[in-house]
N, C-alpha and C positions, 0 to 999 in steps of 0.2 A: 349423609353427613352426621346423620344421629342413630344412636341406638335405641331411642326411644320415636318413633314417627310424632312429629306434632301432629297435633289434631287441626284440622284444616274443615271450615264451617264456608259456604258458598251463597250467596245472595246473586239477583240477575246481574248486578253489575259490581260484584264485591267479590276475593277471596276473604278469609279470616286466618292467617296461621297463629298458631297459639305459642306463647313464650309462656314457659313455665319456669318454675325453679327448676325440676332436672334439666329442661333446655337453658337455661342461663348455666348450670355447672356444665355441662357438656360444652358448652359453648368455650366459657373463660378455661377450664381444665384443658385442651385439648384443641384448642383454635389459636391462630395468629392473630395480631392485633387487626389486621386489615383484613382478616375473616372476618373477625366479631364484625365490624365495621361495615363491609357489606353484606352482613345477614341482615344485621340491626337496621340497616340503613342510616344509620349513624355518618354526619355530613363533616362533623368537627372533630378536633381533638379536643374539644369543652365538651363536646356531646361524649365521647370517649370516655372522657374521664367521668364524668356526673354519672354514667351508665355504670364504670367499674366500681363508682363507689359507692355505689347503691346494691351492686352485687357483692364488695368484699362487707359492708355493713349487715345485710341479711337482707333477702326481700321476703324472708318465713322467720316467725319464732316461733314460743313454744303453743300461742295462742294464735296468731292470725297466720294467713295462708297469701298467694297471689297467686290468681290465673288471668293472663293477658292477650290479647289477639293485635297483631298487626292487619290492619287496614290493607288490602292490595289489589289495583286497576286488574281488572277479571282478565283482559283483553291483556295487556302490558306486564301483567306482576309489578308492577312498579308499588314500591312501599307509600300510600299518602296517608296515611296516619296509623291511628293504635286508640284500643276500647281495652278496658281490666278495670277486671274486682280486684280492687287492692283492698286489705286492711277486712278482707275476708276472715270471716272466726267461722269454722264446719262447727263446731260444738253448740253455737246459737242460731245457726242458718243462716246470716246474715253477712253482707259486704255491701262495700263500698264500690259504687261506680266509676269513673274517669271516663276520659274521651278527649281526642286533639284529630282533628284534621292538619295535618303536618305540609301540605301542599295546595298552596294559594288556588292553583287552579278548580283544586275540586269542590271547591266551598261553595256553599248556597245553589249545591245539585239534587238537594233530599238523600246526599251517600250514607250521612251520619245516623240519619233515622233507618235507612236500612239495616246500615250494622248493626244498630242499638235493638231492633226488632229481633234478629237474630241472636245477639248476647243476650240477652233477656230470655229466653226461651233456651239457650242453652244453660243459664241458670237456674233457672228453675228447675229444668227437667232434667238436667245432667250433674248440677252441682248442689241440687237438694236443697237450694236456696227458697227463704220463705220471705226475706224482710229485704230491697236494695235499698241505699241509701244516695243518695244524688246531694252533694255541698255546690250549690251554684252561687255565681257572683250576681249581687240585686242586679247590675251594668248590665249584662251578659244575656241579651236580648234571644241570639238563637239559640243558648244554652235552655234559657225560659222556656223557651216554645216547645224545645226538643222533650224538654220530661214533660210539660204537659200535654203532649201529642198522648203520649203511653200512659198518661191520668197518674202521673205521680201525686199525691199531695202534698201542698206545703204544710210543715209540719213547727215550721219559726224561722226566727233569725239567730243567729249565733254569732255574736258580738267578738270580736279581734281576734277570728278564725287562723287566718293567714296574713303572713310578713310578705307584701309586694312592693319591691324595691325600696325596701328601709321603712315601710307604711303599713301599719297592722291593718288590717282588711276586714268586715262583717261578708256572711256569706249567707244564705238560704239554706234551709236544711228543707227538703224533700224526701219521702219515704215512699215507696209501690211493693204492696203488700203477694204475695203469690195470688188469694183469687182476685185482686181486682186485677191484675195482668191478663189470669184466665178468662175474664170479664172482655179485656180490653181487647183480646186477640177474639171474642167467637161476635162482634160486635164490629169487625173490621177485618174478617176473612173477603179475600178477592171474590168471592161468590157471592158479596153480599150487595146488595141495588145501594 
C-alpha cells in the first residue's frame, strides 16, 4: 500500500503501526476517501473530515514534527485506539504525548500502559527524545495513574489550556525526563521479584 513501509512496534497483546507525515501524504495523495477511511479506521464523515483538515492544515512545520502509532488487537488487527508525539520539536528533543483508547471494549485491560511502555522506549531510543511532555485533565483519573505508573512528574497546572465544549479547561502539566525512564524501565524489567 505504501512505498515507505510503516514502522510496526509489537507488545504481548498490541500491534503499533505508525502514521507518519509521509504516511498521511501517501495516504490523502493517492488513496480513496474510503481507503483513507479504512486505513485510518475512521467511523464518521466528522471523523473524515477533522482527519483531512488536520492533514490539509499541516501536521509538520518548520519547528515541530508528528510520529503517531495506531493502537491494534494483536490477535484481530482491529484499530482500538492511537498513542503520538505530536508538537514534537527534534531540535530540543522534546514532544508531546497523546493517547485515546478508541474502543469501549478494551478500556481498563492495562492496553494503554503497554502501549505507552512501548512508545516510550521507542522515543527515547529511536527518536532521540530527551524531555516527554504529558497535558492531563485534574478529572482524568486513569490518565493520572497512567503517567504516574512511568514516574512522570507533575511539573504545575496550566490554567485555560483547552476549549471543551465552549468551556476553557485547566490541565496538569507532567514531564518524564530520558534517565528517569531509564531509571523506571531497569527497576520494573519482567526479571525483576
Amino acid at each position: 500500500m505504501f512505498n515507505a513501509s510503516p514502522i510496526i512496534l509489537s507488545t504481548k497483546r498490541l500491534l503499533l503501526r505508525e502514521l507518519s507525515p509521509t504516511i498521511f501524504n501517501q495516504l490523502f495523495l493517492k488513496k480513496t476517501k474510503q481507503e483513507i477511511m479504512d486505513y485510518l479506521h475512521l467511523k464518521t464523515e466528522q471523523d473524515f473530515e477533522e482527519m483531512e483538515e488536520r492533514y490539509t492544515k499541516g501536521i509538520t512545520t518548520y519547528y515541530t514534527d508528528y510520529k503517531g502509532f495506531q493502537l491494534l488487537d494483536r490477535d484481530t488487527h482491529q484499530v482500538i485506539g492511537h498513542c503520538d508525539f505530536h508538537t514534537w520539536v527534534p531540535s530540543h528533543r522534546r514532544a508531546e504525548i497523546g493517547y485515546a483508547m478508541t474502543d469501549e471494549k478494551y478500556k481498563n485491560k492495562g492496553l494503554m500502559q503497554e502501549a505507552l511502555e512501548s512508545i516510550l522506549t521507542f522515543g527515547f531510543s529511536q527518536m532521540d527524545l530527551y524531555r516527554v511532555e504529558a497535558f492531563v485533565a485534574p478529572g482524568n483519573t486513569p490518565s493520572l495513574q497512567l503517567v504516574q505508573h512511568f514516574s512522570f512528574k507533575q511539573e504545575g497546572l496550566v490554567r485555560n489550556r483547552y476549549q471543551i465544549s465552549g468551556q476553557m479547561q485547566d490541565t496538569l502539566l507532567f514531564s518524564l525526563l530520558k534517565p528517569e525512564f531509564e531509571e523506571w524501565q531497569s527497576n520494573n524489567r519482567p526479571d525483576q521479584d
